[in-house]
C-alpha positions, 0 to 999 in steps of 0.5 A: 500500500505505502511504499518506502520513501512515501512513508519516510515522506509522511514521517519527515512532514510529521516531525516537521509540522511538530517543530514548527507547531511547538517552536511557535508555542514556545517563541509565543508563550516566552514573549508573553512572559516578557512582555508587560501588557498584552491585548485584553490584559489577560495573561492567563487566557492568552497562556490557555490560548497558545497551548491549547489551540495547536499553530492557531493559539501562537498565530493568533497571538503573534497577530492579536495579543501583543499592545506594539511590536514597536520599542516605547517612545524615552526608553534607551536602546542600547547594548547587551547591557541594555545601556544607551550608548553614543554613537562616535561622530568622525571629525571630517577625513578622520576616524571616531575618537575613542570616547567621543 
């Protein structure tokens, strides 16, 4: 009936469906734990949403829950310190100055 390759064909999509599915689940439910306000301001429902509606609770999140994909207006954006940092300016036909 199922010939070899058609079968590790089936397998492959299977585990890759899988990944894709639990990757989504887990990059969702990781921003909503970081994020400080979500749409609705339920946290709980939007957790319950992404795991119990397989690929569509973590879409529907991607595109509904999340208040701005955008960094607020005054916060510094900065380093792996999460410091602002300067930007050197060069002096005409020269190279940045360290601490300029």
């Amino acid at each position: 009936m199922w010939s070899d390759w058609q079968q590790w064909a089936l397998g492959i999509t299977v585990v890759l469906w899988g990944g894709v599915q639990y990757g989504l689940a887990v990059y969702a439910l990781r921003d909503l734990v970081r994020r400080p306000r979500v749409r609705g301001d339920n946290k709980v429902l939007w957790a319950l949403a992404i795991l119990t509606l397989p690929l569509v609770g973590a879409l529907l999140y991607a595109s509904m829950g999340p208040t701005s994909f955008f960094p607020r207006a005054g916060r510094p954006v900065g380093g792996a310190d999460g410091g602002a940092r300067p930007i050197p300016i060069a002096p005409p036909g020269g190279t940045p100055q360290p601490g300029a």
